[in-house]
Backbone as ProteinMPNN parsed JSONL, in Angstrom:
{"seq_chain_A": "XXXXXXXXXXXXXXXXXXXXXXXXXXXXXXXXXXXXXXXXXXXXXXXXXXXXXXXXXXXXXXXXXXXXXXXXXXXXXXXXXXXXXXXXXXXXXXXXXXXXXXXXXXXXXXXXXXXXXXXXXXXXXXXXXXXXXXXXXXXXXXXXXXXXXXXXXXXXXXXXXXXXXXXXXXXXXXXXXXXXXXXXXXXXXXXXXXXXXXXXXXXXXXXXXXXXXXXX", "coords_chain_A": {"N_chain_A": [[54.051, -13.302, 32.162], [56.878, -11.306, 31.373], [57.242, -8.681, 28.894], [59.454, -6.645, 26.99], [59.577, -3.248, 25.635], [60.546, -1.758, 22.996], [61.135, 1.447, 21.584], [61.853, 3.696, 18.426], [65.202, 3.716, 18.448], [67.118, 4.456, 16.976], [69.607, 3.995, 15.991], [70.97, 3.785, 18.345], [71.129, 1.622, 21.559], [70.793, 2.285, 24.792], [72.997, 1.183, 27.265], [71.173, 2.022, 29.823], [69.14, 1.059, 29.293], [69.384, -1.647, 28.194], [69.981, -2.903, 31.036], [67.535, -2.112, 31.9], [65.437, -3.967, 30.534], [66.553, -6.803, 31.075], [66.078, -9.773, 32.203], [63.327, -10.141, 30.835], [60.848, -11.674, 29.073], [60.168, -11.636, 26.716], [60.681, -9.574, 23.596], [59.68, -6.723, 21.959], [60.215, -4.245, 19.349], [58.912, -1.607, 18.085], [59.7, -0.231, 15.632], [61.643, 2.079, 13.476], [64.734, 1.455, 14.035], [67.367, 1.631, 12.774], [69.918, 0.353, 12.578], [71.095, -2.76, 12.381], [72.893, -3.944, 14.358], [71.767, -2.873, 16.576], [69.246, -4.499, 16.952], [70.714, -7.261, 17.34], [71.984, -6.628, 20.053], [70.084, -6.469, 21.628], [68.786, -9.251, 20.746], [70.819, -10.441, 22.375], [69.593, -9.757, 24.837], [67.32, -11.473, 24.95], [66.082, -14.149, 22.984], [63.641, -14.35, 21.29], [62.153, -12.43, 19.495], [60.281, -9.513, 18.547], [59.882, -7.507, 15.362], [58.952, -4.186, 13.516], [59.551, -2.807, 10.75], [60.588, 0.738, 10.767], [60.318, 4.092, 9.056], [62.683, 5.374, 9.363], [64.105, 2.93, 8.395], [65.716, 2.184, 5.928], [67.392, 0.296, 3.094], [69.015, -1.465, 4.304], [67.18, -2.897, 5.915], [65.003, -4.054, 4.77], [63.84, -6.377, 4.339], [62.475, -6.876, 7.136], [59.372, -6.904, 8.381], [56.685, -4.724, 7.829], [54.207, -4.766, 9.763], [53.296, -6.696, 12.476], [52.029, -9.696, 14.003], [50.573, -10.354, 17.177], [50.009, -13.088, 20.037], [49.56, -13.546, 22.888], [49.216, -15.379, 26.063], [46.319, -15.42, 24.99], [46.074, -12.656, 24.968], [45.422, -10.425, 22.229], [47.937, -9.055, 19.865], [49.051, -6.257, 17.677], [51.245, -4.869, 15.854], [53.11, -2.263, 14.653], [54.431, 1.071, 13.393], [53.879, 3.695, 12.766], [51.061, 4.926, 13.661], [49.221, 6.143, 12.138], [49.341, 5.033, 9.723], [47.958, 2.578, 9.52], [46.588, -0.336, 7.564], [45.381, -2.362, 7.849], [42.821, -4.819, 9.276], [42.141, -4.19, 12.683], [39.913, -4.412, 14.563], [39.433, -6.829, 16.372], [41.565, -6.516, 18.458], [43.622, -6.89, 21.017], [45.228, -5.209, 21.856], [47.401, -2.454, 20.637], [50.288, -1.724, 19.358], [53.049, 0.465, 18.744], [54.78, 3.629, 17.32], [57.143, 5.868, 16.375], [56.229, 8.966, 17.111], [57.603, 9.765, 19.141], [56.902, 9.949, 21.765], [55.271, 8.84, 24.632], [52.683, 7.059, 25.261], [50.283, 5.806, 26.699], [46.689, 4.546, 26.099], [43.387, 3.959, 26.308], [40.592, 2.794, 24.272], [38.048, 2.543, 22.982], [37.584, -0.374, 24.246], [40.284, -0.936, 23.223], [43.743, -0.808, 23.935], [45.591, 1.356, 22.965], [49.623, 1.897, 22.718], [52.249, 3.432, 23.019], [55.445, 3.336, 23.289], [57.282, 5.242, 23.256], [60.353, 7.176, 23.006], [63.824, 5.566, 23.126], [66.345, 5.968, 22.041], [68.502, 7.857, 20.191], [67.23, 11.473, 20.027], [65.977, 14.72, 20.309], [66.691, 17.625, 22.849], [64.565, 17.857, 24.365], [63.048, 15.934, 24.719], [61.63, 12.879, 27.078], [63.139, 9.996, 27.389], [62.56, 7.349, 27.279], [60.951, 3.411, 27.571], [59.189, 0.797, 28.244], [57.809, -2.046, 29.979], [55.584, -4.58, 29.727], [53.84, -6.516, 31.484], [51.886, -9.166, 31.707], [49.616, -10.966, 32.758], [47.507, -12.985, 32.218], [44.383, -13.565, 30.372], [43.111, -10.545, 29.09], [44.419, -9.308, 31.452], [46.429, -7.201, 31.987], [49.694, -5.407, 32.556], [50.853, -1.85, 31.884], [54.202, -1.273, 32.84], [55.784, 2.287, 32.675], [59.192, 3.13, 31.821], [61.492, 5.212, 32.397], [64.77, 6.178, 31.578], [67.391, 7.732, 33.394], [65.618, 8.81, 35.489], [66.46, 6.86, 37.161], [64.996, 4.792, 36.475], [62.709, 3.931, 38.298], [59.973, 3.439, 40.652], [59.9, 3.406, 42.965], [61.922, 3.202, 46.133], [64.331, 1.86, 46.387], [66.62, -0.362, 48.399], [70.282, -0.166, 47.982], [71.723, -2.602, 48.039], [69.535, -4.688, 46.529], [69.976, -6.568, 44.969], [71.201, -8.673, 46.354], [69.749, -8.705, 48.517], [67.335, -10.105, 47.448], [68.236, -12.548, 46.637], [68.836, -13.462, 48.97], [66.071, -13.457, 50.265], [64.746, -15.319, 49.021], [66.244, -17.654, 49.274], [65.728, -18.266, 51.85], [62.596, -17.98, 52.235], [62.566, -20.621, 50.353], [63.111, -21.98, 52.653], [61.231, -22.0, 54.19], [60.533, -19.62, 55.715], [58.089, -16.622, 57.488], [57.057, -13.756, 55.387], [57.234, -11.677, 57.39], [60.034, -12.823, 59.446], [61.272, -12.728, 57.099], [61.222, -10.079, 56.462], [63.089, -9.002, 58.997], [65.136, -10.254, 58.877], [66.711, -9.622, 56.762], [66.719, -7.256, 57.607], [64.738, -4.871, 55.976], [61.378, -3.376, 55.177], [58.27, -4.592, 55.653], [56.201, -4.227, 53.765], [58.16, -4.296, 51.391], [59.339, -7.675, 51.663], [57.059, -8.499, 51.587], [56.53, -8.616, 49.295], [58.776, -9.273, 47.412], [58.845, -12.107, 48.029], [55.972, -13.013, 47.742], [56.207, -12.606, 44.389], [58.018, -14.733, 44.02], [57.387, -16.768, 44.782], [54.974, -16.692, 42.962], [55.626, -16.648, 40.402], [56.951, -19.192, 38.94], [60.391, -20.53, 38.373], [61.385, -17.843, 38.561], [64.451, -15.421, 38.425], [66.613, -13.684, 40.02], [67.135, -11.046, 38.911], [64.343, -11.264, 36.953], [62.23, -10.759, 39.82], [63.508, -8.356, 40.786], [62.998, -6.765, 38.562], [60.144, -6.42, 38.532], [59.287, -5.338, 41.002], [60.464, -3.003, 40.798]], "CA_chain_A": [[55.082, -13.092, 31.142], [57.21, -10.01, 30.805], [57.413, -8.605, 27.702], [60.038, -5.162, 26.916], [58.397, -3.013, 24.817], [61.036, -0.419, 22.712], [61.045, 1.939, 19.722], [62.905, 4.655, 17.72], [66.533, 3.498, 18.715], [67.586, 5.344, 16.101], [71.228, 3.285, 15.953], [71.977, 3.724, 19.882], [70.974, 1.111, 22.763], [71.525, 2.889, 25.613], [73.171, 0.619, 28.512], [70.193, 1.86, 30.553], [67.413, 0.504, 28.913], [69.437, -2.979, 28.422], [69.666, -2.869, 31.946], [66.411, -2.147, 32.399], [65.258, -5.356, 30.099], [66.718, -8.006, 31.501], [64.756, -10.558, 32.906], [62.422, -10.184, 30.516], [60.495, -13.346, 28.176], [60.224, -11.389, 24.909], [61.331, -7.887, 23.402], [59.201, -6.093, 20.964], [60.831, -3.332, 18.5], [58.418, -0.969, 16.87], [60.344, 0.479, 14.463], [62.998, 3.378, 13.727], [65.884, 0.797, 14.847], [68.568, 2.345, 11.879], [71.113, -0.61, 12.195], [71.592, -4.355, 12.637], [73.613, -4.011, 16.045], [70.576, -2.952, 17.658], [68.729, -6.203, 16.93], [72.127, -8.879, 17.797], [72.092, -6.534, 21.129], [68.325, -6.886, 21.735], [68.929, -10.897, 21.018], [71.281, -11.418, 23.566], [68.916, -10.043, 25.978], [65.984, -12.111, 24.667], [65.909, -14.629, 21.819], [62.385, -13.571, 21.54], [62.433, -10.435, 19.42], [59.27, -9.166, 17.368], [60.577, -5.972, 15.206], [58.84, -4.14, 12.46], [60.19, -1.536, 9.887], [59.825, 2.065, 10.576], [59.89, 5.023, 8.083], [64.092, 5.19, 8.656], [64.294, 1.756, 8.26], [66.0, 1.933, 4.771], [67.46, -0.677, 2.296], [69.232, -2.777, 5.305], [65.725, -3.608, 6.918], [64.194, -4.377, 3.68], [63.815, -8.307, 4.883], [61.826, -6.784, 7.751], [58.182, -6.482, 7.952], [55.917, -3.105, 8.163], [53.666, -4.849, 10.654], [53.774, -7.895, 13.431], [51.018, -9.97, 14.775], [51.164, -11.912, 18.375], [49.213, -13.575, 20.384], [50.484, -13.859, 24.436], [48.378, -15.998, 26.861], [45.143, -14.814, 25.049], [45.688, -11.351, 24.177], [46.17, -10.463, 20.54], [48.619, -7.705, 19.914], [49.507, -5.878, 16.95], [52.776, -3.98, 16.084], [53.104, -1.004, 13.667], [55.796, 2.14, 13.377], [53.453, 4.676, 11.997], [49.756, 4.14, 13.611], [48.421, 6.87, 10.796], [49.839, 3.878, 8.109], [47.251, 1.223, 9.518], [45.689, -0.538, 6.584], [44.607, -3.784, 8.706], [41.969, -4.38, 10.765], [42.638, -4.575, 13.965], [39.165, -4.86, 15.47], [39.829, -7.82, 17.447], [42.705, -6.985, 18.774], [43.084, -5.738, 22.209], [46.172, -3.535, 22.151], [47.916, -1.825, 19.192], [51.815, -1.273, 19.812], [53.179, 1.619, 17.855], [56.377, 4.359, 17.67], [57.082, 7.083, 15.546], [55.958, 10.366, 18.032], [58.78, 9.551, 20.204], [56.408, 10.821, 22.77], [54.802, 8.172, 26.099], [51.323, 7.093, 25.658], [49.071, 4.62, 26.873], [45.509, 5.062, 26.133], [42.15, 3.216, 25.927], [39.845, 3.555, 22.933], [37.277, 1.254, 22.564], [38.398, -1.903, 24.476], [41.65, -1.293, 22.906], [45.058, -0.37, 24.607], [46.734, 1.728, 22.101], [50.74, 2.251, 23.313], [53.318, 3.795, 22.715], [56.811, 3.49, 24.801], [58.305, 6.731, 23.274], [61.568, 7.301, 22.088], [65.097, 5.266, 24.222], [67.697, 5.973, 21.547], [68.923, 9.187, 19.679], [66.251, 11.818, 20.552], [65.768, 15.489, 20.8], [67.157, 17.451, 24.132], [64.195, 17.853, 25.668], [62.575, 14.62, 24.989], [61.641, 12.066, 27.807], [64.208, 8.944, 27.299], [61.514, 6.117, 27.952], [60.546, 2.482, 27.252], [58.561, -0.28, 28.385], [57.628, -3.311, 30.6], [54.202, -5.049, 30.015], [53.747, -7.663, 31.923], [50.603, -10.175, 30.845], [49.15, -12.748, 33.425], [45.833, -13.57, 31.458], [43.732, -12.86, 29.116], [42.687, -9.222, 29.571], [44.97, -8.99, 32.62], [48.309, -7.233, 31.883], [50.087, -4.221, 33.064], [52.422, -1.369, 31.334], [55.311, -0.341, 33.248], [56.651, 3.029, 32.148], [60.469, 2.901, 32.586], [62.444, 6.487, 32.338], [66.059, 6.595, 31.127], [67.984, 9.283, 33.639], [65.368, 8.655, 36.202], [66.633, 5.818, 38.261], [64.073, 3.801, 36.2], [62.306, 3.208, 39.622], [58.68, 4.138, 40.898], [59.993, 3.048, 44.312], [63.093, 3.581, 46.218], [64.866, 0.383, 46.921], [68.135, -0.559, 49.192], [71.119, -0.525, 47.292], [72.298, -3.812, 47.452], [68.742, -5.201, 46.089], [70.163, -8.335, 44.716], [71.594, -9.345, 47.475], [68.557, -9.171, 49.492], [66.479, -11.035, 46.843], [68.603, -13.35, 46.947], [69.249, -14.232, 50.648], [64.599, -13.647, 50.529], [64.524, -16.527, 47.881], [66.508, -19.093, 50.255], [64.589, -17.877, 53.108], [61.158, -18.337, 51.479], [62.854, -21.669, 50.39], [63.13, -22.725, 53.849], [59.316, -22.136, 55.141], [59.96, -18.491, 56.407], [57.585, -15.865, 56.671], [57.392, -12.563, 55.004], [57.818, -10.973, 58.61], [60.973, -13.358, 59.189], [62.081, -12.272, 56.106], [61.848, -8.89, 56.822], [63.668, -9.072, 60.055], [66.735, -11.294, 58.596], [67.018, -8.859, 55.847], [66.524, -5.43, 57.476], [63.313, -4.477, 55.305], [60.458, -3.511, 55.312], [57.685, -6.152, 55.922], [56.201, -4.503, 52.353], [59.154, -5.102, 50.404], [59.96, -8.577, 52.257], [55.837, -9.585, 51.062], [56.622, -8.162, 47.991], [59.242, -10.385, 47.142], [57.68, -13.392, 48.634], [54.881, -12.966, 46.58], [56.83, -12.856, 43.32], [59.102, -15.871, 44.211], [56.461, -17.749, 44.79], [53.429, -16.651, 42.065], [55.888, -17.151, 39.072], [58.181, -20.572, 39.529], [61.431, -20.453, 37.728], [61.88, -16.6, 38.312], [65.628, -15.255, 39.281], [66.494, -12.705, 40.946], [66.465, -10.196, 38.106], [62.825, -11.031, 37.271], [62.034, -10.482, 40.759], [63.63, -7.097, 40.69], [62.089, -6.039, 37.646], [58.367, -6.849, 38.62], [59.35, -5.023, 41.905], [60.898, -2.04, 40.651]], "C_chain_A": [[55.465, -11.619, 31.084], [57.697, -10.065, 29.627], [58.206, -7.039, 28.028], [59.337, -4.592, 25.892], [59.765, -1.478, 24.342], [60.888, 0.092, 21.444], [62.261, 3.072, 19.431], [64.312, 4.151, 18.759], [66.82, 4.65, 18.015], [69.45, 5.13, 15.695], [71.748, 3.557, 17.536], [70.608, 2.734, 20.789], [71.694, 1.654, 23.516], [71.308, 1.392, 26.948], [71.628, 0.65, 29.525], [69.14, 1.398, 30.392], [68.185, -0.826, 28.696], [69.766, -3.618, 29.426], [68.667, -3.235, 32.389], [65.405, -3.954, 31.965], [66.016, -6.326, 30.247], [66.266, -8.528, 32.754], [64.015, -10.765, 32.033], [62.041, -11.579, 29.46], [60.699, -12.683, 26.447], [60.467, -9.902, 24.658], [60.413, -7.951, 22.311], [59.405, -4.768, 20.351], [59.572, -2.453, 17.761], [58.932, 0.314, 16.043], [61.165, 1.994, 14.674], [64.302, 2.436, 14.458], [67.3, 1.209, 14.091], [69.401, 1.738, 12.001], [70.871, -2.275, 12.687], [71.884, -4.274, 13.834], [72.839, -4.158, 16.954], [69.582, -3.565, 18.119], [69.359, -7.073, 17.718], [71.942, -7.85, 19.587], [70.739, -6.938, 21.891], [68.591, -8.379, 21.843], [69.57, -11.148, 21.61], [70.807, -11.073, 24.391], [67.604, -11.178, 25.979], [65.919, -12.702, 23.094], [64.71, -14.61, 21.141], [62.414, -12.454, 20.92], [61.36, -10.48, 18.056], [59.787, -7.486, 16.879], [59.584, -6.052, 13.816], [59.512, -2.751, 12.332], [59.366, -0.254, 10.158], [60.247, 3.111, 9.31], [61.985, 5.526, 7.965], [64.844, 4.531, 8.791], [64.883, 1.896, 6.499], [66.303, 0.688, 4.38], [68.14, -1.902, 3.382], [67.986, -3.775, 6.171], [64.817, -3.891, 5.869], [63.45, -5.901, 3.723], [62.668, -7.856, 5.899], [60.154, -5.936, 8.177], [57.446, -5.237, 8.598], [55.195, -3.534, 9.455], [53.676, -6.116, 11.553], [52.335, -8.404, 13.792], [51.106, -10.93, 15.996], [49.729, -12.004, 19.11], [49.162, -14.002, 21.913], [49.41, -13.517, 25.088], [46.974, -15.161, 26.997], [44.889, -13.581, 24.204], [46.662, -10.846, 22.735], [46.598, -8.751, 20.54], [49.093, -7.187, 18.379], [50.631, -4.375, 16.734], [53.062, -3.023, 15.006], [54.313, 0.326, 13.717], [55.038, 3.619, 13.765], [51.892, 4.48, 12.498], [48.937, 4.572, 12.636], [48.48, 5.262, 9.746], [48.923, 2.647, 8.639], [46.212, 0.787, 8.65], [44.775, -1.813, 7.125], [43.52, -3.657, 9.253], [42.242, -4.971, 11.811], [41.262, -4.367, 15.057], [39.187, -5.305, 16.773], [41.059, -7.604, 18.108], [42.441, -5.918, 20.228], [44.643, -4.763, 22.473], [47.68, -3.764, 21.01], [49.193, -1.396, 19.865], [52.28, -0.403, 18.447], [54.277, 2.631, 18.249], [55.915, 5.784, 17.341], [56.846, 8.536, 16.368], [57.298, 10.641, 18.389], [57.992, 10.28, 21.512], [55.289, 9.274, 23.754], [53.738, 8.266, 25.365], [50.369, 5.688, 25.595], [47.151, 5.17, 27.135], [44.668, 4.044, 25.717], [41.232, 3.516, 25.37], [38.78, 2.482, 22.769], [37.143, 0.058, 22.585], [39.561, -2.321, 24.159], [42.423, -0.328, 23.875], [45.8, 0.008, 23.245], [47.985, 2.809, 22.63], [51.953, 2.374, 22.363], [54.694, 4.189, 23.815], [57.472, 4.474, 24.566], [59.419, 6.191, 22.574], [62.731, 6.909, 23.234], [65.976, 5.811, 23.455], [68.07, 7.697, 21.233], [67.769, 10.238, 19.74], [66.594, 13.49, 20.439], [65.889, 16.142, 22.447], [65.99, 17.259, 24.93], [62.586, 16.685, 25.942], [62.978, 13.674, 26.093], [62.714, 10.78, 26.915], [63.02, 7.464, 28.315], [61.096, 4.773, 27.06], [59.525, 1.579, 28.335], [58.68, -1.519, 28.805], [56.226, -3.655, 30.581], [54.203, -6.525, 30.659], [51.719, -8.349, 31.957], [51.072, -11.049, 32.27], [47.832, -13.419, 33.345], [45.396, -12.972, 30.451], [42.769, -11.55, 29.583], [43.45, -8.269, 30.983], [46.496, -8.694, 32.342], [48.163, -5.511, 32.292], [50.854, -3.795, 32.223], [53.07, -0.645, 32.157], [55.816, 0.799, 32.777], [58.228, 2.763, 33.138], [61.352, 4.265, 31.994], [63.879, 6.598, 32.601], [66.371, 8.36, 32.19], [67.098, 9.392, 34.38], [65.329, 7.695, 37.226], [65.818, 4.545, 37.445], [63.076, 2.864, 37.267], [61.017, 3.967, 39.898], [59.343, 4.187, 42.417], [61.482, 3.263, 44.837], [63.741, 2.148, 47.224], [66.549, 0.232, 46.943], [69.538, -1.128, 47.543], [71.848, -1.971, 47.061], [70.925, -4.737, 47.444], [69.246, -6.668, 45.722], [70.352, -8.82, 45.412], [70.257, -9.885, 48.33], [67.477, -9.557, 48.85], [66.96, -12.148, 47.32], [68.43, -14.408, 48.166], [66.761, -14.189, 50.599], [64.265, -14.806, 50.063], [64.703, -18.058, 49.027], [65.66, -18.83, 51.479], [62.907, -18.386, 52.838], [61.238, -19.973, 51.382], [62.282, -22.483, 51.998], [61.563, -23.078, 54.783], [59.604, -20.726, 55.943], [59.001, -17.395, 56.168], [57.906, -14.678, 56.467], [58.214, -11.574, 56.158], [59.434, -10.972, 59.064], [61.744, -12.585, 58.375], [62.844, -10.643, 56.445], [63.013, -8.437, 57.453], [65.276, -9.135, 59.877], [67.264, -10.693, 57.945], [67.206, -7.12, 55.889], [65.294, -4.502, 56.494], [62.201, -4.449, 55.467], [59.581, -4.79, 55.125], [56.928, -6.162, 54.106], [56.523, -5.1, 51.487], [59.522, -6.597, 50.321], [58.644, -9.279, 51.374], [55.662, -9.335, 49.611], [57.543, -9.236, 47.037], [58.788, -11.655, 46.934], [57.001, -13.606, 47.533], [55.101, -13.283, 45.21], [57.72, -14.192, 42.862], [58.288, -16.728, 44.029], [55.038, -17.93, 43.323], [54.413, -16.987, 40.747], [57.416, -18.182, 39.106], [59.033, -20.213, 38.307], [61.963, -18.925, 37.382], [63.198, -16.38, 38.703], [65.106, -13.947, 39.223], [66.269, -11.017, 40.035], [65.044, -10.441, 37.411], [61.973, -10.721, 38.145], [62.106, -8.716, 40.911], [62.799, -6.229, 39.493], [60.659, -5.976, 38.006], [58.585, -6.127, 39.65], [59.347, -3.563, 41.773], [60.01, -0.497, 40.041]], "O_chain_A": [[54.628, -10.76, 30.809], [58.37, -10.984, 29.161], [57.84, -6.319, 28.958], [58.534, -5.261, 25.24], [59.92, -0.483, 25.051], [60.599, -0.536, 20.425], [63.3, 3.229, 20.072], [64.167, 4.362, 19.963], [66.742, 5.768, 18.524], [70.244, 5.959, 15.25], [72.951, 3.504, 17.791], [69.416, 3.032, 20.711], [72.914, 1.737, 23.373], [70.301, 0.831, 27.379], [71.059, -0.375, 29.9], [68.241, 1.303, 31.227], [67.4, -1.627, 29.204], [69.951, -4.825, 29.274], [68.496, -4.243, 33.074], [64.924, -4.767, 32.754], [66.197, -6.881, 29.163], [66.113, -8.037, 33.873], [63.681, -11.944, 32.15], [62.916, -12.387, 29.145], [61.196, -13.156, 25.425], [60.425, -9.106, 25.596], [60.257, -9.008, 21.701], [58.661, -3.937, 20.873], [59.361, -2.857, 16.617], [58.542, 1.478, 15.953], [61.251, 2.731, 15.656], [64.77, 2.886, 15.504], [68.332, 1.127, 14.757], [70.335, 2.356, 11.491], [70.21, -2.46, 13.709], [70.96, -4.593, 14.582], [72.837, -4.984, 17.867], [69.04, -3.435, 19.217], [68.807, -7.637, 18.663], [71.723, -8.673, 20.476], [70.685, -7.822, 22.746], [68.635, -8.839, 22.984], [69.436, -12.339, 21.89], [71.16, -11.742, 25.362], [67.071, -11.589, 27.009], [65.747, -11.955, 22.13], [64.922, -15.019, 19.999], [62.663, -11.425, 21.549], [61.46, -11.115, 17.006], [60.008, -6.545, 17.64], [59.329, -7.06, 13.156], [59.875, -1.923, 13.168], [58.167, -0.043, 9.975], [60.59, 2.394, 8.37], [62.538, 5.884, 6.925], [65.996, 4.784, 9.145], [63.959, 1.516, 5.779], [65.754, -0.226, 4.996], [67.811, -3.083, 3.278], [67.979, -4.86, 6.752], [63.647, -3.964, 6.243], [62.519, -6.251, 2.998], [61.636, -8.466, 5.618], [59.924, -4.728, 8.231], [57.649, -4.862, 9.753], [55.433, -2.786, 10.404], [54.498, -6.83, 10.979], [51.453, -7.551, 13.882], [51.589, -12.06, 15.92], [48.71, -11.339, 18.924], [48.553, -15.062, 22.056], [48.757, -12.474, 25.113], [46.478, -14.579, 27.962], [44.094, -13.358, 23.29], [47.842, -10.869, 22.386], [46.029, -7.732, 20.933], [49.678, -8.128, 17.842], [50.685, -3.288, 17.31], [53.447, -3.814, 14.144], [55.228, -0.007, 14.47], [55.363, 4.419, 14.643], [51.275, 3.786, 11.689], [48.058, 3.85, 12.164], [47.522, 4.689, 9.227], [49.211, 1.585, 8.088], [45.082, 1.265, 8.747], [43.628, -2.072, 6.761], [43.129, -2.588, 9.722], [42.559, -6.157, 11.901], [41.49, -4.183, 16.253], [39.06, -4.718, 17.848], [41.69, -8.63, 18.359], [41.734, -4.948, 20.5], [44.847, -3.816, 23.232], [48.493, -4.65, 20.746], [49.133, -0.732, 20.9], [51.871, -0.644, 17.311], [54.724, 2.57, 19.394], [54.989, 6.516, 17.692], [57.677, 9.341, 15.945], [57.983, 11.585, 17.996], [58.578, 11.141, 22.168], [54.444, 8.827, 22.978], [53.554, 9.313, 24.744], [49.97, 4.915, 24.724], [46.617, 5.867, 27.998], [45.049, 3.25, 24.857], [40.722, 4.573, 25.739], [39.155, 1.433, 22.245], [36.784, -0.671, 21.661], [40.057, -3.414, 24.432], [41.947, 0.648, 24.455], [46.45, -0.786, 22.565], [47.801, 3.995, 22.902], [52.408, 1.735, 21.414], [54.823, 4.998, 24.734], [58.297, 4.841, 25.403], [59.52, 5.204, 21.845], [62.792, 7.648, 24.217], [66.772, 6.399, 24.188], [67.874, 8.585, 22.061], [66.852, 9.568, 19.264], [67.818, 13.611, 20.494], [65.361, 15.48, 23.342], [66.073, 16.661, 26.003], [61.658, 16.626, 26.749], [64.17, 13.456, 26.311], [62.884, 10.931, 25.706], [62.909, 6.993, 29.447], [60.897, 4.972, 25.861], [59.264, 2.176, 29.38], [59.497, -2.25, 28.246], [55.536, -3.062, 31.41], [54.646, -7.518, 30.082], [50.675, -7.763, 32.239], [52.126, -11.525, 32.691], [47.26, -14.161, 34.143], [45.883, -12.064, 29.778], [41.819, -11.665, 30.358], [43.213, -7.13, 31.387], [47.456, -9.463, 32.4], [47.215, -4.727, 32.341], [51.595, -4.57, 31.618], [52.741, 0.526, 32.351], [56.767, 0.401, 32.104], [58.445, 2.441, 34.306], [61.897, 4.05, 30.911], [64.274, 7.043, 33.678], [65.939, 9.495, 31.99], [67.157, 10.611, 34.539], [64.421, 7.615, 38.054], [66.036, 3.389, 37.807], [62.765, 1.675, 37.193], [60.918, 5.098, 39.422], [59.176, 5.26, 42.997], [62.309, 3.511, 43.96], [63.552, 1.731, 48.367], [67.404, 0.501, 46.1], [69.569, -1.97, 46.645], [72.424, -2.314, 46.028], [70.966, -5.63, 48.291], [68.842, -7.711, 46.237], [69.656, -9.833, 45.477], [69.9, -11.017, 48.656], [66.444, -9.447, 49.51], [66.413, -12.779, 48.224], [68.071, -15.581, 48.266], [66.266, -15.221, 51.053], [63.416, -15.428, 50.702], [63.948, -18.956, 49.4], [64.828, -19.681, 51.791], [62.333, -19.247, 53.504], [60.433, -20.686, 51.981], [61.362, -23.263, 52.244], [61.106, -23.917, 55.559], [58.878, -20.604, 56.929], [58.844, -17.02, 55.006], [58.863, -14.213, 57.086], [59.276, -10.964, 56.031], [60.125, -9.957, 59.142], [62.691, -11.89, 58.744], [63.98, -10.191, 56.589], [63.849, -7.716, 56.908], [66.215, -8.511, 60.369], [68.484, -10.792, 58.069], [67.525, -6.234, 55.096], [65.296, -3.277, 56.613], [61.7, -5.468, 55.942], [59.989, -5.821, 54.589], [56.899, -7.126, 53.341], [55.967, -5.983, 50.835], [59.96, -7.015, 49.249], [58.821, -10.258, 50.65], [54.772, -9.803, 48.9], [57.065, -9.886, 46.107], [58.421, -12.174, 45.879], [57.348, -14.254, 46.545], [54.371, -14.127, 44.692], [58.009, -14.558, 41.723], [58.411, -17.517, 43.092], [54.439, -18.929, 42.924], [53.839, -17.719, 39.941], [58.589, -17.843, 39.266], [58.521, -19.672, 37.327], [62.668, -18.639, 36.415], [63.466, -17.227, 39.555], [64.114, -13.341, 38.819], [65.514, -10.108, 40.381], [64.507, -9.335, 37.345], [60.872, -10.366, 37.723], [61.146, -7.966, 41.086], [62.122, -5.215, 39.661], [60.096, -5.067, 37.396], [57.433, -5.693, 39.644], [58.538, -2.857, 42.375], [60.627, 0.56, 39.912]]}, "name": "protein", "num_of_chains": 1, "seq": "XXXXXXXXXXXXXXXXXXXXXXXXXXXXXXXXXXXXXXXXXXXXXXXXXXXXXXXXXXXXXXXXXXXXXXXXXXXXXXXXXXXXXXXXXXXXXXXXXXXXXXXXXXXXXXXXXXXXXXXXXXXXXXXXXXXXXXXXXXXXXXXXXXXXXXXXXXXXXXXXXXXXXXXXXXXXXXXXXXXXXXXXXXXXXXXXXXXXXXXXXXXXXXXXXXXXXXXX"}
């Protein structure tokens, strides 16, 4: 399951980060979102949307709650603005989602994962422009993507017409070819070609933007 993972908006979705989340199964908001819009845009990438209230969340977000609790295949997550403001216990939980810095950090504390995706929206100049991809495939088994606004949003450097050559890998795969094949038919590396592959195949009903995202 991918999950997006954003905070402080601050009243702007930037194109590049709803870019970056699509594909994804569920969106999670921790707080500082400063309008409505930025929700209804969020829901048409993902009907899926956990959001709580941050600190300039005023009287329009009054409906929406200080803290979130989930539960995805196993691992229990909790959602906060402010991590100073935690009155809960969160013991059991194996990773604490949280905003407010506007500053990157994933860290491990005691069997917990406590993260923070930073700041995507309105920001300071010489603040990073970053959010979040966790992707979960068990219980105890998940990954966080950092994803950097104004850096390509890429760890890797991949052929410009990417969709395309998912695509045409997908029917190929279809057919009984292998990765090598693939490569070949596609011009790519045999990496990228088992890279694909791999993805097409380990999670059924993916398209081609879930593919790319898990790749990227």
């Amino acid at each position: 399951m991918l999950v997006g993972i954003v905070s402080d908006t601050h009243g702007m979705l930037r194109q590049e980060v709803k870019d970056g989340l699509k594909g994804v199964d569920m969106i999670i908001h921790a707080g500082d979102i400063d309008c409505q819009s930025v929700l209804d845009q969020l829901k048409e990438i993902s009907s899926s949307l956990t959001v709580v209230r941050g600190n300039a969340d005023k009287e329009w977000a009054e409906h929406i709650p200080q803290t979130a609790r989930l539960e995805i295949l196993g691992n229990k997550i909790f959602v906060i603005h402010n991590k100073g403001k935690i009155s809960e216990d969160v013991v059991d939980t194996d990773i604490i989602i949280y905003g407010h810095s506007h500053k990157y950090s994933n860290v491990e504390k005691d069997g917990q994962i406590w993260f923070n995706p930073g700041c995507c929206g309105k920001r300071r100049p010489d603040q990073e422009i970053t959010f979040a991809i966790l992707e979960i495939r068990g219980k105890g088994d998940f990954e966080f993507r950092k994803m950097v606004v104004g850096n390509d949003q890429k760890e890797t450097k991949l052929p410009k017409d990417i969709d395309k050559i998912i695509s045409k890998a997908m029917k190929l795969t279809d057919k009984g070819k292998s990765f090598e094949e693939i490569a070949k038919a596609c011009k790519i590396s045999e990496e990228l070609a088992e890279s694909i592959c791999r993805m097409y195949l380990t999670h059924p009903g993916v398209d081609v933007a879930g593919i790319l995202q898990r790749i990227s």
